[in-house]
C-alpha positions in Angstrom: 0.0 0.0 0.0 1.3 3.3 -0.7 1.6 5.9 1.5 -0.9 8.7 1.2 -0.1 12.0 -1.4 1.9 14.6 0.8 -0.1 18.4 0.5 1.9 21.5 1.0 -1.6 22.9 2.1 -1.3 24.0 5.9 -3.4 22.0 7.9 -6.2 24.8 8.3 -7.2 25.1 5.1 -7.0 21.1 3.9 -10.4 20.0 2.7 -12.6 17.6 4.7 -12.8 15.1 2.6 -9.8 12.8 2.4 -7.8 10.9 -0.9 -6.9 7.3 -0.5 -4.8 5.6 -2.7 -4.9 1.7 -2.5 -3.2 -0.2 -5.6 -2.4 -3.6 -3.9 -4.7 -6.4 -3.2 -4.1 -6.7 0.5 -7.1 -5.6 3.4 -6.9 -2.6 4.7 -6.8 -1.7 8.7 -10.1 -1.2 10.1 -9.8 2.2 10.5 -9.7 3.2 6.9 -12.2 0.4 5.9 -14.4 2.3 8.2 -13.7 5.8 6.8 -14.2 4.7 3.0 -17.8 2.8 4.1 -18.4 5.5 5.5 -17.7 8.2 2.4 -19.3 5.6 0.0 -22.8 5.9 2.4 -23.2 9.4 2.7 -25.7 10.9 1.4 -27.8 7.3 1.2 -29.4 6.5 4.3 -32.3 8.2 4.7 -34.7 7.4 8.0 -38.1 5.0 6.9 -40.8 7.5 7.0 -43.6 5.8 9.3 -46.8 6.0 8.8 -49.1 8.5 10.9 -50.9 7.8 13.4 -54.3 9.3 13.1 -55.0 11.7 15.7 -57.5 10.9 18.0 -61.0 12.2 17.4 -61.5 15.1 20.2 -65.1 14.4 22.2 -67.3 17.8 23.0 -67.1 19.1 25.9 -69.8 18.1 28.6 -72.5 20.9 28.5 -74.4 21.9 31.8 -78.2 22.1 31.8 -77.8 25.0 33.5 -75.1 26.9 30.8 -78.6 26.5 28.3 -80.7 28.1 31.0 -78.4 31.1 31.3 -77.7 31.2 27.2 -81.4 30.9 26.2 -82.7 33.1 28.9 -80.7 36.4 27.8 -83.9 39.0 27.2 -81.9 41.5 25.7 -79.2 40.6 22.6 -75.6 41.1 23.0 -75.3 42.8 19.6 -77.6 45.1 17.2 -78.9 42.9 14.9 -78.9 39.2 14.4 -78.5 36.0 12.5 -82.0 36.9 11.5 -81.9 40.0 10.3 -82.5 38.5 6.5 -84.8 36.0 7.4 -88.5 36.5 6.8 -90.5 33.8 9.0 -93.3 32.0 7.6 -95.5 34.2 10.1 -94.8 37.0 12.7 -93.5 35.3 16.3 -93.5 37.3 19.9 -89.7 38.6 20.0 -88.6 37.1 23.1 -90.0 33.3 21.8 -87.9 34.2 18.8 -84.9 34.8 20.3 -85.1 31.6 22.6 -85.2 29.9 19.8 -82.2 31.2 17.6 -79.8 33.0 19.5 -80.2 30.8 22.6 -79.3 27.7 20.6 -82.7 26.0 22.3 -82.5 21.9 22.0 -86.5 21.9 21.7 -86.1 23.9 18.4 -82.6 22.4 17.6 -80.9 25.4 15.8 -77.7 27.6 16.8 -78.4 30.2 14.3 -80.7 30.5 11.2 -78.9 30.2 7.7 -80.9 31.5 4.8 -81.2 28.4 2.6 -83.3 27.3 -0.4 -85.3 24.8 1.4 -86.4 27.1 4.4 -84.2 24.4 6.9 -82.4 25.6 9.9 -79.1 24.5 11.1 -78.8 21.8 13.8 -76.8 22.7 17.0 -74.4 20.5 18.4 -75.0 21.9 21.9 -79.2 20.9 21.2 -77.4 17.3 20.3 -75.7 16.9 23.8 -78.7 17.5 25.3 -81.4 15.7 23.5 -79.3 12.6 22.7 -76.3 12.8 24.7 -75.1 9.0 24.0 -74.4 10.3 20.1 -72.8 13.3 21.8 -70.5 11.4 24.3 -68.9 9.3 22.0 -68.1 12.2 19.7 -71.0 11.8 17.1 -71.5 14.8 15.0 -75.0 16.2 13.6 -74.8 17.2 10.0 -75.2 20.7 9.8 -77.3 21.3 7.0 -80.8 21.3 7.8 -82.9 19.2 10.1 -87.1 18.0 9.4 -88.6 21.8 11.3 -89.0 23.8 8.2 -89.5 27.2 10.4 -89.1 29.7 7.7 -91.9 28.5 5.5 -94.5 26.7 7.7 -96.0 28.7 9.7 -97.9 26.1 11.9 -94.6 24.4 13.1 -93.1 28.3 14.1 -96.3 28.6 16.1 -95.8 25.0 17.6 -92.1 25.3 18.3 -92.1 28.9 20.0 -95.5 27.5 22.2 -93.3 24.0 22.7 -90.1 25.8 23.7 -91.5 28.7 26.0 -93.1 25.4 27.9 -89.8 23.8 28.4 -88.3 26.5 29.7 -90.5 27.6 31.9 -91.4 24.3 33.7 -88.4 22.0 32.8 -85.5 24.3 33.0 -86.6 26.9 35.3 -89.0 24.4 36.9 -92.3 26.8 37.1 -95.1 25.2 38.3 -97.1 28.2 36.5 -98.9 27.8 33.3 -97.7 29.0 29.9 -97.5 32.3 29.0 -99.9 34.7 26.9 -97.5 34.8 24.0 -97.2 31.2 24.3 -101.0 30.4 24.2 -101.6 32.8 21.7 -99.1 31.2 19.6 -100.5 27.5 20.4 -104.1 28.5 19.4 -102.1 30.0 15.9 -100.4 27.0 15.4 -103.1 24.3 16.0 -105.9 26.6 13.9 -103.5 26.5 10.9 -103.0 22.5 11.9 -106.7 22.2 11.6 -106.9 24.4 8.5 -104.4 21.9 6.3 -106.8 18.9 7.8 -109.6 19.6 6.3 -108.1 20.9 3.1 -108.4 18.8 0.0 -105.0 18.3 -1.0 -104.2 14.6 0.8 -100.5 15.1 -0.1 -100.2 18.5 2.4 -102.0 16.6 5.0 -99.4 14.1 5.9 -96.5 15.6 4.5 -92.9 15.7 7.1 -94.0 19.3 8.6 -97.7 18.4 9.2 -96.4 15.2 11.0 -93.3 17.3 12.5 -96.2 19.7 14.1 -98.1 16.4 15.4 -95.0 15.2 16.7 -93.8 18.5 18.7 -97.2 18.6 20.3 -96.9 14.9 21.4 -93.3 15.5 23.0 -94.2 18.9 24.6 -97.8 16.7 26.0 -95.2 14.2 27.0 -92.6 16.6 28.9 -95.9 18.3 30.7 -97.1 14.6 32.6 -100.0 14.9 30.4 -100.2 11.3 29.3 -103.5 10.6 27.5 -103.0 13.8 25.6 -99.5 12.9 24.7 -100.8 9.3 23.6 -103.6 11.0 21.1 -101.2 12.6 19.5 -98.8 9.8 18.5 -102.1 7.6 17.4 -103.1 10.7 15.2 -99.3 10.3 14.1 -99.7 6.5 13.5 -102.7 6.8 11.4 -100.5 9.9 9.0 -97.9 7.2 9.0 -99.6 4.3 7.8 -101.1 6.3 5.0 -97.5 7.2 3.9 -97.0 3.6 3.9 -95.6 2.9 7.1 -92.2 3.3 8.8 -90.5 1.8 6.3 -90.7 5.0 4.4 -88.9 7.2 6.9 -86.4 4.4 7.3 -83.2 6.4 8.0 -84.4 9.9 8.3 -84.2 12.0 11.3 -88.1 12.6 11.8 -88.2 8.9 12.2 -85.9 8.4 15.0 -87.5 11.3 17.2 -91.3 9.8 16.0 -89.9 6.5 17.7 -87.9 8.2 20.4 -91.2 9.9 21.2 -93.2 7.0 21.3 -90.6 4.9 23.3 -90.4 7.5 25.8 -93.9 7.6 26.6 -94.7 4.1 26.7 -91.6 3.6 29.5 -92.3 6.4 31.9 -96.3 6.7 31.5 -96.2 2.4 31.7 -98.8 2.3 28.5 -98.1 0.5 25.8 -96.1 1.9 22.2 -98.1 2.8 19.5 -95.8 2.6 16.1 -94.7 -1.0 16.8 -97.9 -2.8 18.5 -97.5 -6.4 17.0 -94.3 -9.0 17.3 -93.9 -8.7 13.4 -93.6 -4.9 12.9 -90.3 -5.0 15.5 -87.4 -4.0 14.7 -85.1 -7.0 14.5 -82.0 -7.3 16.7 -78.9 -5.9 14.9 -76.4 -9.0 13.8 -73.8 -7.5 15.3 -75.4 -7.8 18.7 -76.3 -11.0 18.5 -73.2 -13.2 19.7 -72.7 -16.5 17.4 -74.7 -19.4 19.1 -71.3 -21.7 18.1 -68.6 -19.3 20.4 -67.7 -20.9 23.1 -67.0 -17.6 25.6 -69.9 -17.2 27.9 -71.1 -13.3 28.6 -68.8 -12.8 32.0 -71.6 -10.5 33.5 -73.4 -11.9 35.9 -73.3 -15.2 33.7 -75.2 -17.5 36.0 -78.1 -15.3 37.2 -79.0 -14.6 33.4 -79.2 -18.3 32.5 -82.3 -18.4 34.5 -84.3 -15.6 33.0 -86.9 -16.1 31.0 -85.4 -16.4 27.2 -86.8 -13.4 25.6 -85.6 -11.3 28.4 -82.0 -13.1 28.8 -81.6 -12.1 24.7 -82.3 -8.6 25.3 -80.1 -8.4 27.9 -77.1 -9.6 26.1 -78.3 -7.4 23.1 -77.6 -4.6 25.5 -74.8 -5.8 27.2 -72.9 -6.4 24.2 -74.1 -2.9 23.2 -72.4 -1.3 26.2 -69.4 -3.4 25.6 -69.2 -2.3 22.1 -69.3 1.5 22.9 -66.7 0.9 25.5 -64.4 -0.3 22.8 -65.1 2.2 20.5 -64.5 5.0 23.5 -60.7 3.2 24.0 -60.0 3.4 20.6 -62.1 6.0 19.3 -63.7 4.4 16.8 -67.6 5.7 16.7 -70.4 3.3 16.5 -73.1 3.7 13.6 -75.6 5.8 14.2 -77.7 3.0 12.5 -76.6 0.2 14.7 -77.4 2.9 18.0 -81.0 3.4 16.6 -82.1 -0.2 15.7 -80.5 -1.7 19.2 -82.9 1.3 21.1 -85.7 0.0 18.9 -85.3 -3.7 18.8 -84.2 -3.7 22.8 -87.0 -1.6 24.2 -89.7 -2.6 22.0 -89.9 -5.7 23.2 -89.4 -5.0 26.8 -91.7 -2.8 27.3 -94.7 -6.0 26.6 -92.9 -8.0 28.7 -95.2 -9.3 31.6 -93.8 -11.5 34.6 -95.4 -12.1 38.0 -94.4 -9.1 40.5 -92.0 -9.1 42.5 -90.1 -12.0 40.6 -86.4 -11.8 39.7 -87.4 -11.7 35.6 -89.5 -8.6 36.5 -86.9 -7.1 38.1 -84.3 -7.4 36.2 -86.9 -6.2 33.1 -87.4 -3.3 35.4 -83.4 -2.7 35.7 -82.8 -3.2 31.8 -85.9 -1.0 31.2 -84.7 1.8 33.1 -80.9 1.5 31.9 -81.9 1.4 27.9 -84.6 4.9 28.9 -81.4 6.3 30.7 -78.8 5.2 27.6 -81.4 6.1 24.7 -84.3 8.5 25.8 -83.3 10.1 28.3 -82.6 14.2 28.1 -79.3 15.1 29.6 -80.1 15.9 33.7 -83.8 16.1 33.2 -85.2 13.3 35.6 -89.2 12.8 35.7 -89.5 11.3 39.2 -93.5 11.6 39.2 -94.1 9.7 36.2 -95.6 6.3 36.4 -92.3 4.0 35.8 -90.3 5.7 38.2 -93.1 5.5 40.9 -93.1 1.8 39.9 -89.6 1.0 39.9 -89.1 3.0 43.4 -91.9 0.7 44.6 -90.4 -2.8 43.3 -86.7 -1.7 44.9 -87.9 -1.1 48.5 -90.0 -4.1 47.9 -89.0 -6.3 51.1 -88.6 -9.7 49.0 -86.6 -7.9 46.1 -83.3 -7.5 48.6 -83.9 -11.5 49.2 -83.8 -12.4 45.7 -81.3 -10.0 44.1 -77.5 -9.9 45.3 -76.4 -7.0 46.6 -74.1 -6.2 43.5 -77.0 -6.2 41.4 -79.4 -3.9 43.8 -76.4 -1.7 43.5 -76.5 -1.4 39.8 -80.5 -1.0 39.7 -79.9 1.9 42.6 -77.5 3.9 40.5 -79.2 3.3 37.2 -82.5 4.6 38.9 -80.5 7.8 40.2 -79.2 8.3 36.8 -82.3 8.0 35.5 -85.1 9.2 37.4 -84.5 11.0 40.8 -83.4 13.6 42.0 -80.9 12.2 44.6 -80.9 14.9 47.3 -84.0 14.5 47.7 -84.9 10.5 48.1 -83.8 9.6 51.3 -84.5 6.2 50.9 -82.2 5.8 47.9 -79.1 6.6 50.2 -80.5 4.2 53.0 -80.5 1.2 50.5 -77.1 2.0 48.4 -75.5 2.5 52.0 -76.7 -0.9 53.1 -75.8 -2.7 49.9 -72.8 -1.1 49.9 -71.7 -2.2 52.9 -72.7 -5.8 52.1 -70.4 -5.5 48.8 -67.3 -3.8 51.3 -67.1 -1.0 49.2 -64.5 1.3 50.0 -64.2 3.7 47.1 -65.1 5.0 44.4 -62.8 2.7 42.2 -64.8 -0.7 44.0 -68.2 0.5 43.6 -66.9 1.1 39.4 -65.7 -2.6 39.4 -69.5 -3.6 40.4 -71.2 -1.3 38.1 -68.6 -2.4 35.1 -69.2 -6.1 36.1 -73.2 -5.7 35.0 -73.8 -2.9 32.3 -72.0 0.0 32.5 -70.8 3.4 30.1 -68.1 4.9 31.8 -68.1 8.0 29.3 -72.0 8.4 30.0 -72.3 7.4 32.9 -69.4 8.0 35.3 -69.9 11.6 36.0 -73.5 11.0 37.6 -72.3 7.8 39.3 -69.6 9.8 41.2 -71.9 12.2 41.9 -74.1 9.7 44.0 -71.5 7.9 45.7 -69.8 11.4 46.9 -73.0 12.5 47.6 -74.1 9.6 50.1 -70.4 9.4 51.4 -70.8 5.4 50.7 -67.1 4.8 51.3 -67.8 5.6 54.8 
């Protein structure tokens, strides 16, 4: 080997790179091996790009029913002029109804702010959707945005109805008036169901069950429903049925938004006024259960919830059940690994579940009706129920109060289950500072089940049926509240 080329260069300003000259065929040391391996790879290794990780999908924030009281309420508007300054209405609507229902983002009239469009529709507000269905808000669901089945700008019989529907809900859900409604609500109400009465006894058959004449029915149902006013309530969704069936049926609607508030309507009055639904009367109109919630009959892993006290329900009842616990299970996952659940799957398993429980008959005070009361009041809570609005006075929750303090119910239940049906009912129906009795019994039970925190009374609730991302913020809430680690 030859020894490298001399430079008369001072050492300064020699260049970086250095010459090698190698003419024999012997190895050279390591050293240089590893400086010309070295010169031959620059420039050529390049770090693998990896593939990106999709960012996870941010959920809303958690809304307070109290934030819409204080938004809705505002008499006076924080600006001159409004989002419906360019909007002409179908009719002329008291000012202060008017602004409850645009700039306070109201959830009974679903809009955040009116958007002059070619087919008179309003915008739907995400903050209406946290409230009216907040399952599809909790596990980051979004509405779509362009127009919803209330066509306010160019009927003037749903304006009437929705500014008579939403001056009700604030007054005696929100604000919790036990007062009647007010002038400009009735004299909207008798506007709204004249014109109603007007298009039913017109000619044209097409007008009479069109979406906004059963969109009018339907608001008057719901708002019937929200006041305790049963019968009235029920009239209304059998006036619905019979538009429905001249349509062709629900099969028409299939997939639309009016026809998961018509059966949201109709499923909530069946559970809490204890009367039987309307749109789905016979076995054969029911929705079926979704596939994916039916667990193949050949898989040998057994459901690990409370495994042995379900195998001796009746069978219809130990089905839906499963359905439901799978259901949980399923939003679980998809809340872990944010993944969303199909809006589609969500509405047929609220159908196909309560439809058939609410027919269910067993002898009182046995374990099937108890645990049909439980699953009852869990699916209302999941799938009906308005965020924090509790109807304590209805007819199921008097019921359901009535079968847990029940002295034979304690017997046949364990106490891990009575636990579960004491927080579901909470969630669902009372107001918890004021039911003495539901802090007696979830003290007792709890001290059966050596609860000791918040973390062991989780571990029971997760055991049976439980939503963590629905349902662990009111469940904390109970257990702080009745000090049960004490």
């Amino acid at each position: 080997m030859e020894a490298p080329l001399e430079s008369n260069v001072s050492p300064r300003s020699q260049p970086s790179m250095h010459f090698i000259v190698f003419s024999n065929v012997e190895k050279v040391d390591p050293v240089t091996r590893k400086l010309i391996r070295s010169h031959v790879m620059r420039g050529k290794k390049q770090k693998k790009v990896r593939p990106q990780t999709p960012a996870r999908r941010p959920l809303p924030a958690p809304i307070k029913l109290e934030d819409v009281v204080e938004t809705c309420a505002a008499i006076i508007p924080g600006r001159v002029g409004s989002d419906l300054s360019f909007i002409e209405f179908a009719d002329e609507v008291e000012p202060s109804l008017l602004l409850k229902m645009t700039k306070g983002r109201c959830p009974k009239c679903e809009v955040v702010r009116i958007k002059k469009r070619a087919d008179g529709k309003t915008a739907v507000s995400p903050i209406a959707m946290q409230v009216i269905f907040p399952l599809m808000a909790t596990i980051g669901f979004q509405p779509d945005p362009r127009g919803t089945f209330y066509p306010l700008v160019y009927d003037a019989a749903t304006l009437h109805i929705t500014a008579f529907a939403i001056d009700g809900f604030f007054s005696r859900i929100l604000r919790r008036q036990s007062d009647g409604p007010s002038p400009a609500a009735m004299m909207h109400l008798r506007k709204g169901l004249k014109l109603l009465q007007e298009r039913l006894l017109e000619e044209d058959d097409e007008k009479k069950i069109s979406d906004s004449t059963i969109g009018v029915v339907l608001k008057l149902a719901t708002t019937a429903h929200f006041d305790g006013e049963c019968e009235t309530s029920r009239q209304h969704m059998e006036g619905l049925r019979k538009m429905v069936d001249l349509r062709g049926g629900l099969k028409v609607f299939s997939g639309t938004k009016l026809a998961v508030e018509m059966i949201r309507c109709d499923l909530s009055i069946a559970v809490l006024h204890g009367s039987s639904a309307v749109l789905f009367c016979e076995p054969s109109e029911m929705e079926a259960y979704p596939e994916r919630m039916l667990r193949d009959p050949d898989e040998k892993k057994s459901f690990r919830n409370s495994n042995e006290l379900i195998q001796t329900l009746s069978a219809d009842l130990a089905i839906a059940w499963k359905v439901m616990e799978r259901f949980c299970m399923l939003v679980n996952l998809g809340a872990q690994t944010s993944r969303l659940l199909e809006p589609e799957l969500i509405h047929q398993t609220m159908a196909s579940v309560l439809y058939r429980l609410i027919p269910m008959t067993f002898t009182i005070g046995s374990l099937d009706e108890t645990l049909r009361n439980g699953l009852l009041a869990y699916s209302y809570h999941v799938f009906l129920q308005w965020k924090d609005i509790r109807f304590s006075r209805h007819q199921f929750p008097l019921n359901y109060r009535k079968l847990i303090l029940e002295p034979g119910t304690a017997d046949k239940v364990p106490s891990r289950l009575m636990l579960w049906l004491l927080v579901i009912g909470a969630n669902a129906f009372f107001k918890v500072a004021d039911e003495v009795w539901l802090g007696d019994s979830l003290r007792k039970h709890a001290r059966r089940c050596n609860v000791k925190s918040w973390k062991d009374m989780e571990g029971i609730l997760k055991s049976i049926m439980w939503m963590p991302l629905l349902d662990d913020k009111a469940g904390r809430e109970v257990f702080d509240l009745f000090r049960l680690n004490e």
